[in-house]
C-alpha positions, -999 to 999 in steps of 0.1 A, spaced: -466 -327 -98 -448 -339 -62 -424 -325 -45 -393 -349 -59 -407 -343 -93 -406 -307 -81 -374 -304 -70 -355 -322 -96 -372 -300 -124 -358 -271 -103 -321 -287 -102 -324 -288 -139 -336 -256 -148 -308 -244 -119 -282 -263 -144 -293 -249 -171 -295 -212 -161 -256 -219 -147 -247 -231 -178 -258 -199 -196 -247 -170 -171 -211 -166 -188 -225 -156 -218 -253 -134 -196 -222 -118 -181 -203 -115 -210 -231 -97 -227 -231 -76 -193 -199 -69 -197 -201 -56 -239 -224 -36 -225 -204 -20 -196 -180 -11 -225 -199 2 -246 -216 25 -221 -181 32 -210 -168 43 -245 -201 63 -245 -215 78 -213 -242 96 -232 -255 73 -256 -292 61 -243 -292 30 -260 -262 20 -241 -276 26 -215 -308 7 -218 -293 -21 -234 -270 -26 -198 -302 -16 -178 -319 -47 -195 -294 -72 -190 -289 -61 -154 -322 -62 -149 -326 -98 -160 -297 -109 -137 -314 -95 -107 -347 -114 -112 -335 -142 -125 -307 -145 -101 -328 -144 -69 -356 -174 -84 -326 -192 -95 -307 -197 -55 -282 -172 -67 -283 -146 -41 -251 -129 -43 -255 -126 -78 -288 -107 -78 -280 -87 -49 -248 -75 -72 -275 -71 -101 -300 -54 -81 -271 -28 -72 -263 -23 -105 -300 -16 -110 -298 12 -86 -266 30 -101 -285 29 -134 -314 41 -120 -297 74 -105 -271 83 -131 -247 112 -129 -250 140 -157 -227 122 -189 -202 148 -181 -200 135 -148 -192 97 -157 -151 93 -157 -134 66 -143 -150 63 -109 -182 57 -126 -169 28 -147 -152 16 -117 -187 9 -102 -198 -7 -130 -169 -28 -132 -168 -35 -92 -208 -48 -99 -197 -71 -130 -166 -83 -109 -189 -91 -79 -211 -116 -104 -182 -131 -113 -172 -142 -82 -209 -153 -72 -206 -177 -101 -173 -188 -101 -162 -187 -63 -135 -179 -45 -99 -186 -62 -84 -219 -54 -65 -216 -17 -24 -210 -29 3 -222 -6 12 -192 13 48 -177 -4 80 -178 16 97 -150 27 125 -157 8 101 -157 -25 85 -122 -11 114 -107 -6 126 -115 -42 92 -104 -53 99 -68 -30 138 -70 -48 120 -73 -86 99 -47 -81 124 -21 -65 147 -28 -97 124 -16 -123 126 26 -123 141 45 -147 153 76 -149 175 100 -171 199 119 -163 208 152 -185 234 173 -180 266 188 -199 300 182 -184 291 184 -149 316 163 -133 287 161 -98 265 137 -120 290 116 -128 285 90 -102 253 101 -102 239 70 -120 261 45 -98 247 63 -64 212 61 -75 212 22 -84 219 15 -46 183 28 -38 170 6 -69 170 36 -95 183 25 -132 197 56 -140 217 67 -176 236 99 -183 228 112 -216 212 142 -239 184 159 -243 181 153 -277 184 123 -273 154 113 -254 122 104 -274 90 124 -271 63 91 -275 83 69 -249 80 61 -215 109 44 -209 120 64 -180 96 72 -147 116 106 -141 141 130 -161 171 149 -136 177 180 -161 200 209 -155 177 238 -159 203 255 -185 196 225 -208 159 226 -200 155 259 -206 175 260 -241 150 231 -254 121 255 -253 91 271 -236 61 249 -223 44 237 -260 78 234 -271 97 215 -241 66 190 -241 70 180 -279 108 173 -271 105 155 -239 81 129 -232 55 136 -206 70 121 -177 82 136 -142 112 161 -142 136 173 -117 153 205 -120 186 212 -108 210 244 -110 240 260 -97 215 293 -94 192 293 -62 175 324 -63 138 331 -73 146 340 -108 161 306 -114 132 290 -95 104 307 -109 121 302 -144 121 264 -135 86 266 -124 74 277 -157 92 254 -178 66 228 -160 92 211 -139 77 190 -106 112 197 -81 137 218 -85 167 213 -68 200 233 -59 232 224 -65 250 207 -49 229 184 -34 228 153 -10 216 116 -34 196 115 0 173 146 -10 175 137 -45 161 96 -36 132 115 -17 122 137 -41 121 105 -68 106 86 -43 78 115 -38 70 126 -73 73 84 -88 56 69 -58 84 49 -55 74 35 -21 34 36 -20 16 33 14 5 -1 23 -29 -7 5 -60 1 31 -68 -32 53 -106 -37 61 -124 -66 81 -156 -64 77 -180 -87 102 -212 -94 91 -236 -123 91 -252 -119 57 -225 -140 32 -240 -125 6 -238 -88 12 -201 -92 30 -193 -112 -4 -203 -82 -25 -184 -55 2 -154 -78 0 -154 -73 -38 -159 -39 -43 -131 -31 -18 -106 -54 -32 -112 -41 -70 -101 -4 -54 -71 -21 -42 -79 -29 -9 -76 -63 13 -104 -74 29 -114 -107 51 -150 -110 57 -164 -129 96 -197 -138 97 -195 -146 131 -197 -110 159 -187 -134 187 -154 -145 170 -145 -113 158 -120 -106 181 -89 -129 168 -93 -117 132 -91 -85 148 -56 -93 163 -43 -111 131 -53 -93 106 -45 -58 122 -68 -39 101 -72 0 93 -112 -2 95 -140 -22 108 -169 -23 82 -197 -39 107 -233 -48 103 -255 -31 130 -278 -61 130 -266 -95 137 -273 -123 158 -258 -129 190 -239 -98 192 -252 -68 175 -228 -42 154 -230 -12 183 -221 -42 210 -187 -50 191 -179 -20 181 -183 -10 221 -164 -44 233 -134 -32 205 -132 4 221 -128 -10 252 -90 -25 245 -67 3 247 -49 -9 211 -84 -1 188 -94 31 206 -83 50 172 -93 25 149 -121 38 125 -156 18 126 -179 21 99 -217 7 106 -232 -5 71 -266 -12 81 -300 -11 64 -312 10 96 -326 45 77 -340 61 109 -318 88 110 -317 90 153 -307 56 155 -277 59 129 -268 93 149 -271 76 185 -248 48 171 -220 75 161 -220 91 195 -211 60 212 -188 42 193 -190 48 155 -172 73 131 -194 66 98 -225 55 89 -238 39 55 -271 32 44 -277 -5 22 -276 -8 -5 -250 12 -5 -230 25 -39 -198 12 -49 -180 44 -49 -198 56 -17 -182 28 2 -148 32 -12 -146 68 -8 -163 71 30 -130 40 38 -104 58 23 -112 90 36 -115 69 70 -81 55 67 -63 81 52 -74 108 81 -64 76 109 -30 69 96 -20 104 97 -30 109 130 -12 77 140 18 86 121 20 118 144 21 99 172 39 62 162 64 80 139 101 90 142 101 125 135 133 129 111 133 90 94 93 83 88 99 55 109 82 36 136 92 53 173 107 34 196 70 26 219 55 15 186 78 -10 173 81 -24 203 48 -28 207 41 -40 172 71 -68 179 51 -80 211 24 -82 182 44 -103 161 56 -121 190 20 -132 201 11 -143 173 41 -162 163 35 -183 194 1 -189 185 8 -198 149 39 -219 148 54 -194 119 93 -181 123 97 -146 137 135 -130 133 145 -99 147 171 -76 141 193 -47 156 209 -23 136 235 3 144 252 24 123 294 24 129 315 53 143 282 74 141 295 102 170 327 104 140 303 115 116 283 140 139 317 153 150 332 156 119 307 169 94 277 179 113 247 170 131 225 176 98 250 153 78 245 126 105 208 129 102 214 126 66 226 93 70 201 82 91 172 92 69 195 71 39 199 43 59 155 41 66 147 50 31 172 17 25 153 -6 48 120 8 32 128 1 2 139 -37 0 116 -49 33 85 -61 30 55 -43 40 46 -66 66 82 -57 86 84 -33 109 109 -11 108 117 12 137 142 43 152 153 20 183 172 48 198 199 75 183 216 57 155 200 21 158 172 5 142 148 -23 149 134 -46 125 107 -71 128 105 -97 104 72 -123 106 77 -153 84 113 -156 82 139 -172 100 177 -162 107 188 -176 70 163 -156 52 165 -124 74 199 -127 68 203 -129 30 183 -91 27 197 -70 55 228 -84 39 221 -65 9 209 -34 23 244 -37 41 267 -38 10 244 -10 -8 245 11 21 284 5 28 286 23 -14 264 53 -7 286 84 -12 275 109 14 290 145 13 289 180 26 301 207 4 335 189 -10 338 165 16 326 130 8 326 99 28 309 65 31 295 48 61 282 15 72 261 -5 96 267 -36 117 235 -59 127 225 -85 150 196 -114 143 180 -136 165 150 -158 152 132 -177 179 103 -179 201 110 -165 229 97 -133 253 101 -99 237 129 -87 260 152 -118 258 146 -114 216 161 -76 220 191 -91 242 197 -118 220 201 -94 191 218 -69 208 240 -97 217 247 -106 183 253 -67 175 281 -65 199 299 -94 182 296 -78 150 309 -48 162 338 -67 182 343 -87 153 350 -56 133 318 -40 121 303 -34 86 292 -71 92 258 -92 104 259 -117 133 229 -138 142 225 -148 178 241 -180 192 230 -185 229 261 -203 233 288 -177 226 
């Protein structure tokens, strides 16, 4: 036989084993579920060991690398199980994270979409924030009677009703607000949980003591709460026990020159909820780096050209990544040259293959441990928000990259009107109520890709990348007029507040953008406040 006749038997046989691999994978994946539905059953077992198996052989004479190398790791989890007892829902995760990773080796990458407007994210942020729940019980209490009103401006859907009156097999509502009396009189524990569905609840009582707290306590409540209290504490404490507002999902780049194995890595990470960009390239690592802004570098210690211990010593040397966590993924097993690499510039090292739920754990722990030490130092101490050194920094970011990409940038400056009034007339810790309201507003409806920082006393400073003055304006609009209806009080005194703002969306050097806005600020305020102004050079 020559080498044409050869080849084109090869490209046939190629066809032909393409043609069959959905229903290969789909028999992978029957078996995934039954192994799932029964950890301990050794057929099961085999039966998924034998189709992987297959995969990983076949894959590999077939020019499918990335599909055995997936198969060949799925190999190796079956190969060193966990007790049965010890296979929950991490272990099927990294069966699932395999199987997803084959998928893509077959199928590709999902068609490029145009990239969404801000307006259309911000609708999508708006949706989302509209969707909560929660149930308010109590008898005759005339403080929860705008209760439900006051909790729809933070995008709570909230309705006033009975106990008996909420179902025990629904979960219709993401939180119940419950006097304790009428918690109390609908049972003990076993009972209190057949009458209530199992969902977050929030104690409240006139009755602050320890009796009343401990009783609360063991009636299985997650908060309890004093009466009266600020909407303020009680939007936190939703927030907190709901995950109302959860922390931007963990950002990895990971630079490597084998497509294959940064393929598979990109998978696994994403089906944990991650985002992930793979460059192949060391040498052009550096603008990914910049654009993407991740919160860990997943690098290769061997690569062409520029080896993983060379970038990672080329990122530590700019002042912005010092903190940022590297993690070396190398097939390197000699355990002296893995420790030499994290005394110079490393903070993990992970052996290839490496499992599934190795690599997502050793990142999140990574990321988790790096945020909170940047949140000590980047974060506003009584809003959560960015200090003023970090959002300014982050808006040169924005600014650079704006520049570089041709995309709108808009920024804003808020202040919040006749602030000193309220610190004079009900107290410094009412005032810093109203602050905290006013962040927790601007977290909720802007994107996670703003910035939103504690400019200085009672203003703030947003960043918005991707939108221009039109679209900018049209949501700190809204936060405006749901802000301007928050009922704030102290004791029996109740008042309302509201904030005035100034946009400018250009181009131009960081300091002329925060004149322009402040600018535009001042005629809002001159203008009569409780109104937003974007910048016109011309005035």
């Amino acid at each position: 036989m020559n080498t044409l006749d050869l080849e084109s038997q090869l490209v046939r046989l190629r066809a032909m084993y393409a043609a069959q691999l959905p229903n290969r994978l789909a028999q992978l994946n029957a078996a995934i579920d039954a192994l799932c539905a029964q950890p301990e059953d050794e057929a099961a077992q085999q039966a998924l060991y034998r189709v992987a198996h297959r995969l990983a052989g076949s894959g590999s004479a077939m020019g499918m690398p990335l599909l055995s190398s997936a198969a060949f790791a799925l190999v190796q989890l079956l190969d060193n199980l966990p007790p049965a007892q010890a296979r929950g829902g991490l272990f099927a995760f990294q069966l699932r994270s395999y199987a997803a990773a084959m998928a893509i080796s077959i199928n590709g990458a999902p068609r490029t979409m145009s990239a969404p407007s801000a307006v259309e994210t911000y609708a999508v942020v708006e949706q989302l924030h509209r969707l909560t729940q929660v149930a308010v019980i109590a008898r005759d209490n005339e403080d929860f009677t705008e209760l439900p009103q006051q909790l729809s401006h933070f995008g709570y859907q909230a309705v006033r009703c009975r106990i008996d009156e909420i179902p025990s097999d629904t979960q219709a509502y993401a939180a119940l607000v419950v006097e304790l009396d009428e918690l109390a009189n609908a049972g003990h524990e076993p009972a209190r949980r057949a009458k209530l569905p199992a969902v977050p609840i929030i104690a409240t009582s006139a009755r602050s003591d320890m009796a009343a707290r401990l009783q609360a306590l063991r009636l299985g409540v997650e908060s309890f709460l004093p009466q009266p209290f600020a909407i303020g504490v009680l939007v936190e404490t939703l927030d907190r026990i709901t995950m109302r507002l959860p922390s931007d999902a963990p950002r990895v780049l990971i630079v490597d020159d084998s497509y294959t194995a940064a393929r598979i890595h990109k998978a696994i990470l994403e089906a944990a909820g991650m985002v992930a960009e793979i460059v192949l390239d060391p040498l052009a690592a550096l603008e990914p780096l910049a654009d993407f802004a991740p919160d860990l570098l997943l690098v290769d210690l061997y690569m062409p050209g520029c080896t993983g211990l060379e970038l990672a010593a080329v990122v530590r040397q700019q002042a912005e990544y010092v903190s940022l966590p590297i993690v070396f993924l190398s097939t390197e097993t000699d355990r002296a040259i893995q420790l030499a690499a994290l005394a110079d510039v490393g903070d993990d090292f992970l052996t290839k293959p490496v499992i599934g739920s190795q690599l997502v754990t050793a990142i999140i722990a990574r990321v988790a441990r790096a945020r909170a030490l940047r949140a000590q130092i980047s974060r506003d101490g009584l809003t959560g928000l960015l200090n003023h050194a970090t959002i300014l920094a982050q808006l040169a970011h924005e600014v650079e990259r704006a520049q570089r990409c041709c995309t709108p940038l808009s920024v804003a400056l808020l202040d919040i009107d006749h602030f000193k009034q309220v610190n004079d007339t009900y107290g410094h810790q009412a005032g810093d109520r109203v602050l905290k309201s006013l962040a927790r507003a601007l977290q909720q409806r802007l994107r996670a890709s703003d910035g939103i920082g504690r400019y200085g006393g009672e203003e703030f400073l947003v960043v918005m990348p991707g939108a221009d003055a039109p679209a900018a304006r049209r949501v700190l609009d809204d936060v405006r007029e749901r802000f301007a209806q928050i009922h704030h009080h102290d004791g029996p005194l109740r008042w309302s507040t509201t904030f005035s703002a100034g946009i400018v969306s250009s181009d131009l050097p960081v300091a002329s953008l925060i004149n322009g806005a402040d600018a535009a600020l001042y005629t809002a305020k001159r203008r009569g406040r409780n109104r937003i102004v974007c910048y016109n050079s011309n005035e």
